[in-house]
TORKE-928149 format. One record per residue: residue number from 1; residue in three letters; x negated, z, y negated of N, C-alpha, C in turn. Coordinates in steps of 0.1 Angstrom, whole numbers, plus 5000, padded with zeros to 4 digits. Layout:
<recs>
REC,NUM,ala,X,Z,Y,X,Z,Y,X,Z,Y
...
</recs>
This chain:
<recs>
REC,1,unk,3208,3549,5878,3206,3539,5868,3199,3527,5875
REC,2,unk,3187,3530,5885,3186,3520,5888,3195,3512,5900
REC,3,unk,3204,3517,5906,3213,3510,5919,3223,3499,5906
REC,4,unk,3228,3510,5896,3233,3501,5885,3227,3483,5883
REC,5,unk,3212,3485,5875,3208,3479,5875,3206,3464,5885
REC,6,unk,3199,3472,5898,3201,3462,5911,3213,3457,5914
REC,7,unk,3228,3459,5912,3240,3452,5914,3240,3445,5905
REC,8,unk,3238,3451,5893,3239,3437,5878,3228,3426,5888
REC,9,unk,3218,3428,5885,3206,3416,5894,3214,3409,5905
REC,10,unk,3221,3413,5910,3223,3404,5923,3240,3400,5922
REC,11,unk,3242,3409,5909,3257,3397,5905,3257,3387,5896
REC,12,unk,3243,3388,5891,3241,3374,5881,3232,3364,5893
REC,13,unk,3228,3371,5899,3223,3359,5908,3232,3352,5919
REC,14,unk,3240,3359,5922,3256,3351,5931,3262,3346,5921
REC,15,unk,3263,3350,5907,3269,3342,5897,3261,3329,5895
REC,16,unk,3246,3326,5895,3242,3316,5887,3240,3308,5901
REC,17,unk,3240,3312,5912,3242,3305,5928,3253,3299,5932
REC,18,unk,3265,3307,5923,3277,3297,5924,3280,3286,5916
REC,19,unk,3277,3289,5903,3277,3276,5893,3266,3267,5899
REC,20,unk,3254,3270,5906,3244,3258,5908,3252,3254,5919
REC,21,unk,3258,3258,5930,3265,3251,5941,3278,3240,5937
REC,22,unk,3284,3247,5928,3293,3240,5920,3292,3224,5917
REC,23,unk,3279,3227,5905,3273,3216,5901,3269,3208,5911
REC,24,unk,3263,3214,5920,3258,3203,5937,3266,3195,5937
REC,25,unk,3279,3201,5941,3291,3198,5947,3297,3185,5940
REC,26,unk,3291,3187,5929,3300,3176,5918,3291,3165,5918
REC,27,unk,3280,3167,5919,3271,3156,5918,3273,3149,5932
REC,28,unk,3272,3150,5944,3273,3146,5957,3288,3142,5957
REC,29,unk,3301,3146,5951,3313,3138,5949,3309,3129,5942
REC,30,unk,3305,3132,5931,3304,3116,5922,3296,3110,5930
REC,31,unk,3286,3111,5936,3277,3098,5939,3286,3094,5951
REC,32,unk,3289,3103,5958,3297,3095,5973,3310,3086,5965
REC,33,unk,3317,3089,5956,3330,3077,5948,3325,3070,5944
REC,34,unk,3310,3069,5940,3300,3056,5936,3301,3048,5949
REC,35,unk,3295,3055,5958,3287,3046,5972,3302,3040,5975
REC,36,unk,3313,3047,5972,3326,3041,5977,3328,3030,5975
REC,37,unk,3327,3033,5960,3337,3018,5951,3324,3007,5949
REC,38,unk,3310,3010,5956,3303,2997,5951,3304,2996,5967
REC,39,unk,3308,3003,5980,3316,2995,5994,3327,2987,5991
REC,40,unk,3336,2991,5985,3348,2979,5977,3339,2967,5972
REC,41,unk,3334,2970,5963,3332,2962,5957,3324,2950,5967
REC,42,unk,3318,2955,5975,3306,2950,5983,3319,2938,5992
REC,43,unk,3331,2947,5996,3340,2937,6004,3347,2925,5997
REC,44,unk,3350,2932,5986,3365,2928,5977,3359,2919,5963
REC,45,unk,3354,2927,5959,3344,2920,5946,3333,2907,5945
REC,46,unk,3326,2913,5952,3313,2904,5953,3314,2892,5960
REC,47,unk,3322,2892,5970,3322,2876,5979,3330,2867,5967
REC,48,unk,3342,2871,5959,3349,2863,5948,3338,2862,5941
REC,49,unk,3330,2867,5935,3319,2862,5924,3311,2855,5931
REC,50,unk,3305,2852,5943,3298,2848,5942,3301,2831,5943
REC,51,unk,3315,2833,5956,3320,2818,5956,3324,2812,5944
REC,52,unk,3330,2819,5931,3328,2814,5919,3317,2804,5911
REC,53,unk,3304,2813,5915,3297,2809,5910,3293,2793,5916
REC,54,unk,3292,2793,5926,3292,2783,5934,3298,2770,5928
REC,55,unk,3313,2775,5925,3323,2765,5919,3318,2763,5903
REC,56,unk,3314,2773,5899,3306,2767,5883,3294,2763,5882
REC,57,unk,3286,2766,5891,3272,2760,5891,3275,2745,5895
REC,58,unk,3286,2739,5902,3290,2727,5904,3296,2719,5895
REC,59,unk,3304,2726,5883,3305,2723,5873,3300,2725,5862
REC,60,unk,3288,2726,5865,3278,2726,5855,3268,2717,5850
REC,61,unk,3268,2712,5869,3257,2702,5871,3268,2687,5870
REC,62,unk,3280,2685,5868,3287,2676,5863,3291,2676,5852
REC,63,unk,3293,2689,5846,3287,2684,5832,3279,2680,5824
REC,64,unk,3264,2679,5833,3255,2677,5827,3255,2658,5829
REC,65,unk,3258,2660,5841,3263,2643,5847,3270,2639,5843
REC,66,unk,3280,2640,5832,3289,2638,5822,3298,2632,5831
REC,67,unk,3300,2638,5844,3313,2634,5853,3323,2647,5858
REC,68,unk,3323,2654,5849,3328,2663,5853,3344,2661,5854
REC,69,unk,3350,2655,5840,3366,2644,5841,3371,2643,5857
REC,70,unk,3358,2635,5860,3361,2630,5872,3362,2634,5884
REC,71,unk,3350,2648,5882,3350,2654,5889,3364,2668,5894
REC,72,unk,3369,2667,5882,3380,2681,5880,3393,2672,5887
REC,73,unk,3395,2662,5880,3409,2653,5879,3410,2642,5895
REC,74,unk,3399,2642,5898,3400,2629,5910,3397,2636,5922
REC,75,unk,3386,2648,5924,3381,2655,5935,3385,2668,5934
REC,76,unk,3379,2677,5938,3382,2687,5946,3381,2700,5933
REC,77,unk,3383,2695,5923,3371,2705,5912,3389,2710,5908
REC,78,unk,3400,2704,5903,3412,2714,5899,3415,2718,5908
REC,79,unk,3415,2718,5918,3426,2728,5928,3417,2737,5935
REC,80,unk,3403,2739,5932,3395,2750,5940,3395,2760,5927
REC,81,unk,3398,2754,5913,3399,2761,5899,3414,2771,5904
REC,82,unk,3424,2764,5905,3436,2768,5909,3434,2783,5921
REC,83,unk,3426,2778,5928,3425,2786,5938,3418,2797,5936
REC,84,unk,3404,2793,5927,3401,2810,5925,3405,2817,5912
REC,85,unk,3413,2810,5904,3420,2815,5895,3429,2828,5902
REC,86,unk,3437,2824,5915,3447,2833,5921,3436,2843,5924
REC,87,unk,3426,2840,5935,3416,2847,5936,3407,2864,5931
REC,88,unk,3406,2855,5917,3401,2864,5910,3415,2877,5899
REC,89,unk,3426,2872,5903,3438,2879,5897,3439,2889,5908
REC,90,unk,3437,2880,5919,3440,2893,5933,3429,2903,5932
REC,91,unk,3420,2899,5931,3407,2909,5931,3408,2920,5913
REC,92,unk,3413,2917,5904,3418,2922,5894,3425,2932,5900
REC,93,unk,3435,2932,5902,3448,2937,5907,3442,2948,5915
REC,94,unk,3433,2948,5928,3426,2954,5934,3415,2961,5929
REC,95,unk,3410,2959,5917,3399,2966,5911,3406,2976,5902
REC,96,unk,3419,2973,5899,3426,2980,5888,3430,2997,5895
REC,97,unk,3435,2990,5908,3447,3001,5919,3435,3006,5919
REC,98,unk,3422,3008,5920,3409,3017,5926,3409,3028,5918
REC,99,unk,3409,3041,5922,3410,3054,5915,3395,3059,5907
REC,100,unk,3389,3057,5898,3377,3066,5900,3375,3076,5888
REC,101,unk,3362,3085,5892,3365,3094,5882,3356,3095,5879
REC,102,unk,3343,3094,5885,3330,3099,5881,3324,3088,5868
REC,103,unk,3314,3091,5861,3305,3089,5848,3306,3073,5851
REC,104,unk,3296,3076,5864,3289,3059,5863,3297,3051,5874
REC,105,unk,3310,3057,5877,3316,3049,5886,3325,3038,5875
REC,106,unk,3330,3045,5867,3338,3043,5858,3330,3033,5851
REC,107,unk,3318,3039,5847,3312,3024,5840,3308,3014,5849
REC,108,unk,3308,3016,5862,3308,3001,5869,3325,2994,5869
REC,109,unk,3328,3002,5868,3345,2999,5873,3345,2989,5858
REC,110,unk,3346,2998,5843,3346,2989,5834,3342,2973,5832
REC,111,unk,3327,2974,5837,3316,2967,5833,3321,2952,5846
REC,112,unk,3329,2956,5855,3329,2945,5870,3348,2944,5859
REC,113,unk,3356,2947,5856,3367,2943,5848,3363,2938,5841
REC,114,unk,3350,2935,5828,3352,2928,5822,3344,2916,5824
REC,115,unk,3336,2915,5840,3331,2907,5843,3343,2899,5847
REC,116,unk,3354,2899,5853,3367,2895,5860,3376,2884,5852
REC,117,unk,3373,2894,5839,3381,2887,5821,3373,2874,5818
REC,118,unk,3364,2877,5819,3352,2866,5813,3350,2854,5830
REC,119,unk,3355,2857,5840,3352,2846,5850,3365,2838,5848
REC,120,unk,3380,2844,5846,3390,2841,5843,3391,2832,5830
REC,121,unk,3385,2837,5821,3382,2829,5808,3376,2818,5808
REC,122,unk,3364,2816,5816,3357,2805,5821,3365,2797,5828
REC,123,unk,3374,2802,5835,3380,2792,5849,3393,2787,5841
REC,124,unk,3397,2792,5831,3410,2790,5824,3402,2774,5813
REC,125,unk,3390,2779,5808,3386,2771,5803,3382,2751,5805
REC,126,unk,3376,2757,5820,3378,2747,5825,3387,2740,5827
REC,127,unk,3401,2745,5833,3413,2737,5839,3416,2732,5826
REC,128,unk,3416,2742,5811,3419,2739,5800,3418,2723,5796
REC,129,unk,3403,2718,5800,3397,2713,5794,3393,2697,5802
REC,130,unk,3399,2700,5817,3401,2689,5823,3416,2685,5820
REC,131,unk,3428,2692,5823,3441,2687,5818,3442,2683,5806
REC,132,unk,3434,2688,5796,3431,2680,5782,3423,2676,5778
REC,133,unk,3423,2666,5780,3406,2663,5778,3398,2658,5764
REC,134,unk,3408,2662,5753,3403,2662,5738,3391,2671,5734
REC,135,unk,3388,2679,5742,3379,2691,5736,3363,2681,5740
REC,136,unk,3360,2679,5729,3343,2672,5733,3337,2679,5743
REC,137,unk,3328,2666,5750,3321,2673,5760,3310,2681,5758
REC,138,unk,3302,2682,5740,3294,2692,5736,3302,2708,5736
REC,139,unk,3313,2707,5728,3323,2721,5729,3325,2723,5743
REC,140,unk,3325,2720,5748,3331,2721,5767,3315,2728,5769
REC,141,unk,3306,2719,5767,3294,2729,5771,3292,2738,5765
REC,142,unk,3294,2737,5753,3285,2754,5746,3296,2763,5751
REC,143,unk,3307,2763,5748,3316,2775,5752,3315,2784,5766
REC,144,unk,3314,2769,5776,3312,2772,5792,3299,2779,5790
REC,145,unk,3287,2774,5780,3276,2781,5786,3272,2793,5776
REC,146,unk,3283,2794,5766,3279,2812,5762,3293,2818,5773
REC,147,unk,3298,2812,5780,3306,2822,5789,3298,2824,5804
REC,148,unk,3287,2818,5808,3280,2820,5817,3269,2830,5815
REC,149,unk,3264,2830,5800,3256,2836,5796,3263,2854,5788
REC,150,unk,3275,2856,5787,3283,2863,5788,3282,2869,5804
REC,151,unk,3289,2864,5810,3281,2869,5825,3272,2875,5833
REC,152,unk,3259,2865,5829,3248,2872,5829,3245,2885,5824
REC,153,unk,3243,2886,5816,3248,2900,5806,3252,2911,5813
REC,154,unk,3261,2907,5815,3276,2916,5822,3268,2917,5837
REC,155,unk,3264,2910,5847,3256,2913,5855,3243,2917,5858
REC,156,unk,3239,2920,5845,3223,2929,5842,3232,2942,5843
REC,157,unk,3237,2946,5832,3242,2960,5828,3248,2964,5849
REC,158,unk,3255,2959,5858,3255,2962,5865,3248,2967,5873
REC,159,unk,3236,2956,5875,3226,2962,5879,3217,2973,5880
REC,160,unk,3219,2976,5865,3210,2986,5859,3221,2999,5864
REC,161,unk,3233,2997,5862,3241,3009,5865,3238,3013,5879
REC,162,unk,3238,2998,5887,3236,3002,5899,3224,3012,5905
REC,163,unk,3213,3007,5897,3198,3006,5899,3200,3023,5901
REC,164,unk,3208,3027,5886,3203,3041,5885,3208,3048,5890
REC,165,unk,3221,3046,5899,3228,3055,5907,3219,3057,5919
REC,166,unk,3208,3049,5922,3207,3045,5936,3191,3056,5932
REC,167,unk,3190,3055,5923,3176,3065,5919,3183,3079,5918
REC,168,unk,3196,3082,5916,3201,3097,5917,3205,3099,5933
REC,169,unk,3202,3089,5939,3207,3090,5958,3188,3096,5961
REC,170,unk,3181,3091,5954,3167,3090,5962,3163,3107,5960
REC,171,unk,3170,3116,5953,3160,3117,5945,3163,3133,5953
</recs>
């Protein structure tokens, strides 16, 4: 009875040693397809946002200069619009093809797509708004700046997603 006993004991314990290995195993894939796709992101992602911003923070401060018309239609402001319009479709396209599967990969993957929708929306808005230039320059600003502040948003929640993946690497 007792040899009985002692094989039950040490077959629930290879049993509950293989599901905790299991579980290891799943946790260390998901964080490494994390560490992956925020390496993409790090190549593919991030340099398009940031030169974006660059291009809206420039037309921001000409909108505020109320030369922005002039700025879009005479200088350099429609065709760099043009340009990261393609930009940011290529980087789309590229964030879409990326495979992932894990919890918080997926919500970064989401959360940087609908950051992509919303830079597109902004940059669509603009070109919108310089080729037509009926839309008041008050409407041009609120729109542009609940779509910056949309953004923002969308770049906290990353953060935070980031933050907390990087506290399941520490830990």
């Amino acid at each position: 009875m007792k040899r009985f006993l002692a094989i039950c004991l040490v077959a629930i314990i290879i049993i509950f040693g293989v599901f905790y290995m299991l579980d290891y195993v799943k946790i260390k894939k998901d964080h490494y397809e994390f560490v992956a796709f925020q390496n993409f992101l790090n190549e593919g992602f991030f340099p398009v946002l940031n030169d974006s911003f660059l291009h809206l923070d420039q037309a921001a401060d000409e909108l505020e200069a109320s030369t922005f018309i002039e700025w879009y239609q005479h200088a350099e402001g429609l065709e760099e619009n043009t340009i990261f319009q393609a930009k940011i479709e290529d980087t789309e396209m590229k964030v879409l093809d990326e495979e992932v599967r894990g919890e918080n990969t997926l919500q970064l993957k989401k959360n940087i797509l609908k950051q992509i929708v919303l830079l597109q929306d902004t940059f669509i808005l603009l070109y919108d708004s310089a080729s037509k230039p009926d839309l008041s320059t008050t409407a041009l600003q609120e729109a542009f700046a609940a779509n910056i502040e949309g953004l923002s948003l969308l770049s906290e929640q990353m953060d935070t997603i980031i933050e907390e993946n990087m506290v399941v690497e520490e830990e």
